[in-house]
VEXGUGU-695794 format. One record per atom (N, C-alpha, C): residue number from 1; atom name; x, y, z. Coordinates in pm, 1 decimal, padded with zeros to 6 digits. Example, Ala and Ser with C-alpha at 12.3 -4.5 7.8 and 13.67 -1.06 7.14 Angstrom:
R num atomo        u        v        w
R   1     N  01319.0 -00569.0  00780.0
R   1    CA  01230.0 -00450.0  00780.0
R   1     C  01320.0 -00330.0  00780.0
R   2     N  01285.0 -00225.0  00708.0
R   2    CA  01367.0 -00106.0  00714.0
R   2     C  01290.0  00003.0  00787.0
This chain:
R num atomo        u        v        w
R   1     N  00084.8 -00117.7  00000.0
R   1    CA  00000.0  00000.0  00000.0
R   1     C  00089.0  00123.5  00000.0
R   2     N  00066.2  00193.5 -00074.7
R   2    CA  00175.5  00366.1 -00108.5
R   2     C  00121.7  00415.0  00079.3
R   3     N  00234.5  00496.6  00090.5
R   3    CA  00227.4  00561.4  00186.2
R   3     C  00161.9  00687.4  00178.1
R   4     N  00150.4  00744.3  00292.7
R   4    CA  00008.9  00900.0  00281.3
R   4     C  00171.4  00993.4  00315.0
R   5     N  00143.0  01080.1  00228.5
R   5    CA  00258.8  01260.5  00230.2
R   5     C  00242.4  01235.9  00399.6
R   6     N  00162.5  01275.1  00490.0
R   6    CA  00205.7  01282.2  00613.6
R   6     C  00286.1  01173.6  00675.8
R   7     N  00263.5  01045.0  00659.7
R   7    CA  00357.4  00911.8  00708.9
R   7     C  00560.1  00988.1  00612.5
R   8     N  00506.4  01020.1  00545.2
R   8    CA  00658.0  01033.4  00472.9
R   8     C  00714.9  01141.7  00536.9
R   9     N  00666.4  01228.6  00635.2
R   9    CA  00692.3  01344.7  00655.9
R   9     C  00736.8  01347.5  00801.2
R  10     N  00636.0  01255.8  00873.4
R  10    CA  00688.2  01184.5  00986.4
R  10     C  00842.6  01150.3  01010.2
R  11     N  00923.3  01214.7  00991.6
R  11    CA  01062.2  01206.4  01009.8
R  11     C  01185.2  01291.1  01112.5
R  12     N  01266.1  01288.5  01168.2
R  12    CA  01302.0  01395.1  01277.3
R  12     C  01377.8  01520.7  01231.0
R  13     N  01373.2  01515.3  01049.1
R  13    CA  01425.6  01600.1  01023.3
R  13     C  01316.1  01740.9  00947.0
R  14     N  01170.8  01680.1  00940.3
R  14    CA  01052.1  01700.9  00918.3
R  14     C  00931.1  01769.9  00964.9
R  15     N  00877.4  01871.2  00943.1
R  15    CA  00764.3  01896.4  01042.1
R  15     C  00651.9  01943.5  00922.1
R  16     N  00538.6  01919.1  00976.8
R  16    CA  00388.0  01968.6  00925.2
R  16     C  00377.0  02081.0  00909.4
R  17     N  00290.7  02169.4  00820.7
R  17    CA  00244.3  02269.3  00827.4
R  17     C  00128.2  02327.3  00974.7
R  18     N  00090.5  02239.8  01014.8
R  18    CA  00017.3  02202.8  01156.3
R  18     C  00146.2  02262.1  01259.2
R  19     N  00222.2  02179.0  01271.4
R  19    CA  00338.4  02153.6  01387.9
R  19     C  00407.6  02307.0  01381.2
R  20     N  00436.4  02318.9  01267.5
R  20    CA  00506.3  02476.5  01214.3
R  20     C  00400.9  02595.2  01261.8
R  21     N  00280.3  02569.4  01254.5
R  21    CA  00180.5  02677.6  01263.4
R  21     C  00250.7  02700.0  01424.2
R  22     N  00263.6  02606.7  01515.9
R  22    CA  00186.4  02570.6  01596.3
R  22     C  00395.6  02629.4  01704.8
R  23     N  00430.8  02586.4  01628.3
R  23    CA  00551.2  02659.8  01708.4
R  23     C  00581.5  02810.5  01675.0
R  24     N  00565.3  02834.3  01563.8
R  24    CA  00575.9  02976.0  01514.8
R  24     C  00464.7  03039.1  01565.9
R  25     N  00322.6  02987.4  01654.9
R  25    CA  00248.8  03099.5  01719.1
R  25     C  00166.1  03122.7  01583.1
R  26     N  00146.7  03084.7  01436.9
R  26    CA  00073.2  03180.2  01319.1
R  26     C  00003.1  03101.1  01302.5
R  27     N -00100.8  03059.1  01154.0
R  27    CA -00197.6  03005.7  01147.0
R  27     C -00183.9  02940.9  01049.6
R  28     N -00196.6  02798.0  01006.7
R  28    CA -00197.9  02714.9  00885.9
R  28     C -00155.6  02793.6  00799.1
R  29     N -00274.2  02889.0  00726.8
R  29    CA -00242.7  02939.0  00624.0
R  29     C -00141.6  03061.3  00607.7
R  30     N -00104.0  03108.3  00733.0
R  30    CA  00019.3  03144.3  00703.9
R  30     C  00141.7  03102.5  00699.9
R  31     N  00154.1  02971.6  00748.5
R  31    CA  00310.0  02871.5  00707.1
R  31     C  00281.3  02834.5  00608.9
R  32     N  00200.9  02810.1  00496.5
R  32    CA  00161.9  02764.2  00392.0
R  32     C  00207.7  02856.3  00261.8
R  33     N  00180.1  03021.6  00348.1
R  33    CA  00202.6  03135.4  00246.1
R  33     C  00350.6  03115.7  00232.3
R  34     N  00428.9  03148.5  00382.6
R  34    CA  00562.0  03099.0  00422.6
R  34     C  00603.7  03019.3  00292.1
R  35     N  00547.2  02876.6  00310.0
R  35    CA  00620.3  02786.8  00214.4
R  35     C  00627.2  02838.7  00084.0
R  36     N  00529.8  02873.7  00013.0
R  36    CA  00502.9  02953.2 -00123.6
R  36     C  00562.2  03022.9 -00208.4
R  37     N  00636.5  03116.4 -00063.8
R  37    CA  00690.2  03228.9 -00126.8
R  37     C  00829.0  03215.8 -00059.6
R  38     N  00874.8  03115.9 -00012.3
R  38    CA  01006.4  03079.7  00000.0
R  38     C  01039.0  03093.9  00095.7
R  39     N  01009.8  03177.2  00225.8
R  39    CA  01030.2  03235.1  00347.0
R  39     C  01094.0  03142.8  00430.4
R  40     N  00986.3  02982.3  00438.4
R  40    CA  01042.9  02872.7  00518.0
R  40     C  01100.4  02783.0  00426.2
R  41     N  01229.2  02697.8  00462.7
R  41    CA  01307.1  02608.3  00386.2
R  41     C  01215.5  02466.2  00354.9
R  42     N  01137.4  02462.5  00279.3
R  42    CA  01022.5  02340.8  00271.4
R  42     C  00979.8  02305.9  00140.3
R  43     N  00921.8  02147.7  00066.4
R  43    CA  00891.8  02101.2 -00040.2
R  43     C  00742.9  02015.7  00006.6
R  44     N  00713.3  02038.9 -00114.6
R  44    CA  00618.6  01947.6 -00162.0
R  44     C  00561.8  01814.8 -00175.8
R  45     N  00506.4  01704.5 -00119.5
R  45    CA  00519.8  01562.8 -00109.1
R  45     C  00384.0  01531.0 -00112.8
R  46     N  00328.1  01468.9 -00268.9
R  46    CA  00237.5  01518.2 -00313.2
R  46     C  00175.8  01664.7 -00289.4
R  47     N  00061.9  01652.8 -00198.0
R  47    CA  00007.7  01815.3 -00203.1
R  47     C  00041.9  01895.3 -00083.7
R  48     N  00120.6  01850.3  00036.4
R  48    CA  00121.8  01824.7  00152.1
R  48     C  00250.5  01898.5  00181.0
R  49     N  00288.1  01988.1  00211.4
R  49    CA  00424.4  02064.3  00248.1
R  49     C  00464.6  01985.9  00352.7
R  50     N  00600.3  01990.8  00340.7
R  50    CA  00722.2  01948.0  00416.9
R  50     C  00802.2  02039.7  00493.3
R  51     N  00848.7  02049.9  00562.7
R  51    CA  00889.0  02194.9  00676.0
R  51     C  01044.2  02160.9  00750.4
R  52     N  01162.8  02190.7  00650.9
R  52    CA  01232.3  02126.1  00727.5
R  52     C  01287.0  02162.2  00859.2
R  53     N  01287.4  02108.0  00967.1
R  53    CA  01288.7  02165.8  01127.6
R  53     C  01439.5  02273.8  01112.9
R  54     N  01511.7  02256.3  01092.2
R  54    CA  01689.1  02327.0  01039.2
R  54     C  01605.2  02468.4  01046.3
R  55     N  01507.8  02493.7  00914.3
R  55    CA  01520.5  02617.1  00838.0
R  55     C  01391.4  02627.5  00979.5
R  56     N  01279.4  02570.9  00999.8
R  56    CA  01179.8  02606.6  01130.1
R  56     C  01248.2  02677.8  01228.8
R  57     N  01353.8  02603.1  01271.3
R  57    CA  01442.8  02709.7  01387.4
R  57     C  01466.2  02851.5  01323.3
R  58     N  01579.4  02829.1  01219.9
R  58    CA  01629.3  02964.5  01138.7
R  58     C  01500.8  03038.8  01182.7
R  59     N  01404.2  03028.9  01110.5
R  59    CA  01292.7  03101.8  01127.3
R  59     C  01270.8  03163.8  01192.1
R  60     N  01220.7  03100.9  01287.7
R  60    CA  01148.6  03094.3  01429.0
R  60     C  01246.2  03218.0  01509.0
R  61     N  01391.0  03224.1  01513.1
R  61    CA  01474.7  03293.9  01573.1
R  61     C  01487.3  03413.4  01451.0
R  62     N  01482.0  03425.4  01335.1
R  62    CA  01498.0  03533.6  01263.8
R  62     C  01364.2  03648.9  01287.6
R  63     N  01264.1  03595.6  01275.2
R  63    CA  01167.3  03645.3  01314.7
R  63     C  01125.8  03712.4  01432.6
R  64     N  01162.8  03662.5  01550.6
R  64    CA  01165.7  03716.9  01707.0
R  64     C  01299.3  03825.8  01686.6
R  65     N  01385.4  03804.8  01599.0
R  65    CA  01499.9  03941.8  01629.2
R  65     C  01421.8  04078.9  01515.5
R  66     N  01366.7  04042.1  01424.8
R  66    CA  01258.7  04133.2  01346.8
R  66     C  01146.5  04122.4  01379.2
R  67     N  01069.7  04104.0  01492.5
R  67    CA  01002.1  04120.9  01512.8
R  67     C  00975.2  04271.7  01660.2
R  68     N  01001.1  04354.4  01592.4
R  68    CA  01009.1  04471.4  01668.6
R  68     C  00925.0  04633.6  01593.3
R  69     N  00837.9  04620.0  01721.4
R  69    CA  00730.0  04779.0  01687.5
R  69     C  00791.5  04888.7  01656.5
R  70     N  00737.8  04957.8  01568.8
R  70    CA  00774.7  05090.6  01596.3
R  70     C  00711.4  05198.0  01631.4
R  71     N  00728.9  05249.8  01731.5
R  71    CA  00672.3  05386.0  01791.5
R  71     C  00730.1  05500.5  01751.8
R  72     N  00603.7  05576.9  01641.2
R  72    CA  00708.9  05695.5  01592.0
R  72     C  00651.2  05788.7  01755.4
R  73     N  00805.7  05930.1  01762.6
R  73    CA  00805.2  06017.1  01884.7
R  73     C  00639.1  06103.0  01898.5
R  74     N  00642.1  06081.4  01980.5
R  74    CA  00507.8  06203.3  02025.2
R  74     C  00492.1  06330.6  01974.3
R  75     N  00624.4  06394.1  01944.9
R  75    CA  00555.7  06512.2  01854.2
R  75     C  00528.8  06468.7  01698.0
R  76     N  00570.6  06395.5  01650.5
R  76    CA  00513.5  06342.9  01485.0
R  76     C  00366.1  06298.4  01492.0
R  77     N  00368.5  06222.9  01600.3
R  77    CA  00230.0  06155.5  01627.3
R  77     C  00122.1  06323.3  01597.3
R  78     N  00154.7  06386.3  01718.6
R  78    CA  00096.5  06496.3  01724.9
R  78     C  00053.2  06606.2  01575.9
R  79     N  00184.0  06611.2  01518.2
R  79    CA  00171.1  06688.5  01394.4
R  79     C  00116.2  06613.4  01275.7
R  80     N  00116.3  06464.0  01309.6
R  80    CA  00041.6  06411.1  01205.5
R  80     C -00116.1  06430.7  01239.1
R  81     N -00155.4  06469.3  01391.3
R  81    CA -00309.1  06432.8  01372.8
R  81     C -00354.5  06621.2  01354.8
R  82     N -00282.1  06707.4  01388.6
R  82    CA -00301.9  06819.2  01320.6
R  82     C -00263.8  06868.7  01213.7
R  83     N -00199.7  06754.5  01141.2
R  83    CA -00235.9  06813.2  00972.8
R  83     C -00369.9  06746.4  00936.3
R  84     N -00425.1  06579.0  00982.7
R  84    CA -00535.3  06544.1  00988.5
R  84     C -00628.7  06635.5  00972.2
R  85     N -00633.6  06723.7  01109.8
R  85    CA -00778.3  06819.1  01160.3
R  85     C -00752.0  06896.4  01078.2
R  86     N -00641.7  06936.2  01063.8
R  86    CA -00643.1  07088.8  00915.4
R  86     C -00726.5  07045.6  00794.5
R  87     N -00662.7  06930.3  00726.8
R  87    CA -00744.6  06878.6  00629.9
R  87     C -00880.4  06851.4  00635.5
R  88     N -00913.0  06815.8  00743.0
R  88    CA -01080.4  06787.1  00786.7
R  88     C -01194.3  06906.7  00786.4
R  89     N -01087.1  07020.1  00839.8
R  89    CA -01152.8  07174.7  00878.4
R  89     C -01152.6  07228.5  00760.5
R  90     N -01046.7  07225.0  00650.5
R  90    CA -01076.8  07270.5  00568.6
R  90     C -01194.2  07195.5  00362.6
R  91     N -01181.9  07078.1  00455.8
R  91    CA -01284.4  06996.1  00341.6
R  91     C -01386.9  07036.9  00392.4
R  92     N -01446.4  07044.4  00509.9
R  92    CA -01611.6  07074.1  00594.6
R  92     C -01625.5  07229.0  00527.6
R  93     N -01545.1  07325.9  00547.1
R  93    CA -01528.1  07452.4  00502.9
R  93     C -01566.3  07472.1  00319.5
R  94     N -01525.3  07400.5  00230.8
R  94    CA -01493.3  07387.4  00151.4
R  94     C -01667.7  07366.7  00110.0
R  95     N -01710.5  07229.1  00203.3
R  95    CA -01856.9  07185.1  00180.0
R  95     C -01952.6  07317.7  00181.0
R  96     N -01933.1  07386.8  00286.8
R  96    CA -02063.7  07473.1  00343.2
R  96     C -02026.3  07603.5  00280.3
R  97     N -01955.2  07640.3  00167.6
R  97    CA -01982.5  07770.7  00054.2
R  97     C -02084.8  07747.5  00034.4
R  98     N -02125.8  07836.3 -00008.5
R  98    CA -02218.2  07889.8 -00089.9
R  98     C -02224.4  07855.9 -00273.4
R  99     N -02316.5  07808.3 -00318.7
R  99    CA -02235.1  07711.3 -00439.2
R  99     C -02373.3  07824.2 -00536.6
R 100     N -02290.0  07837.2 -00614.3
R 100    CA -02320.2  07956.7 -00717.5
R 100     C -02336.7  07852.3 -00880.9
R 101     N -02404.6  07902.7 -00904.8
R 101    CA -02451.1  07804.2 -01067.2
R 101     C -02325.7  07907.8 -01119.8
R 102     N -02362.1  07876.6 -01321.2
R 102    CA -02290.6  07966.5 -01404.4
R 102     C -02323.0  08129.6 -01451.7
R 103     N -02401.4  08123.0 -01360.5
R 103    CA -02473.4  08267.6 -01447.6
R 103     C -02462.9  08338.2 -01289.7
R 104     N -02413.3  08268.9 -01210.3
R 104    CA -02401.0  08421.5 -01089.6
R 104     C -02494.7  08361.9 -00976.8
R 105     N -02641.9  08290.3 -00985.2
R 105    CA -02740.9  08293.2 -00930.4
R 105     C -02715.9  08186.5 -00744.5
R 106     N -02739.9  08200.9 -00652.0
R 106    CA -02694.5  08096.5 -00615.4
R 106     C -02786.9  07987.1 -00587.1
R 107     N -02703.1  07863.5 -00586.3
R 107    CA -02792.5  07746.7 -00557.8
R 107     C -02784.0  07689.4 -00440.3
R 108     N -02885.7  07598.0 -00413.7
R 108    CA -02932.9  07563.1 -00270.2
R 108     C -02882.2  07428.6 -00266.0
């Protein structure tokens, strides 16, 4: 009887897209994207990704050293939300003219 992609995968040098989700903290379909687009060191066995544990570590540790927020300073924060309100004050402003047809008359 052929063996099932997961029995073949079953190996100690091997991990699931499951097992990978599941140490990396993300969700199926994002170790899956991972595999796709090359991110994690992994192949194909029939339809069933292969995850090799080597590149899972790499990972796993590349990711926690890039994995860092950024907090822009309090006055940017600030000047970004008052160019916001400027823009806001002056679109509302913009609304409530007085709106004039072509001939002069105004309209309602």
């Amino acid at each position: 009887m052929p063996r099932m992609p997961t029995e073949i995968i079953n190996n100690d040098n091997l991990v699931t897209v499951r097992e990978a989700a599941e140490v990396l903290g993300v969700s199926i379909n994002t170790v899956s994207r991972y595999c796709r687009r090359g991110k994690l060191k992994a192949f194909k066995v029939k339809s069933v990704w292969a995850i090799e544990k080597a590149g899972l570590e790499e990972f796993d540790c590349k990711s926690k050293h890039n994995n860092t927020s950024f907090e822009p300073p309090e006055e940017e924060v600030q000047e970004m939300w008052d160019t916001l309100y400027d823009l806001i004050q002056t679109s509302q402003k913009k609304r409530n003219r007085t709106k004039v047809d072509y001939k002069g008359s105004e309209v309602c």
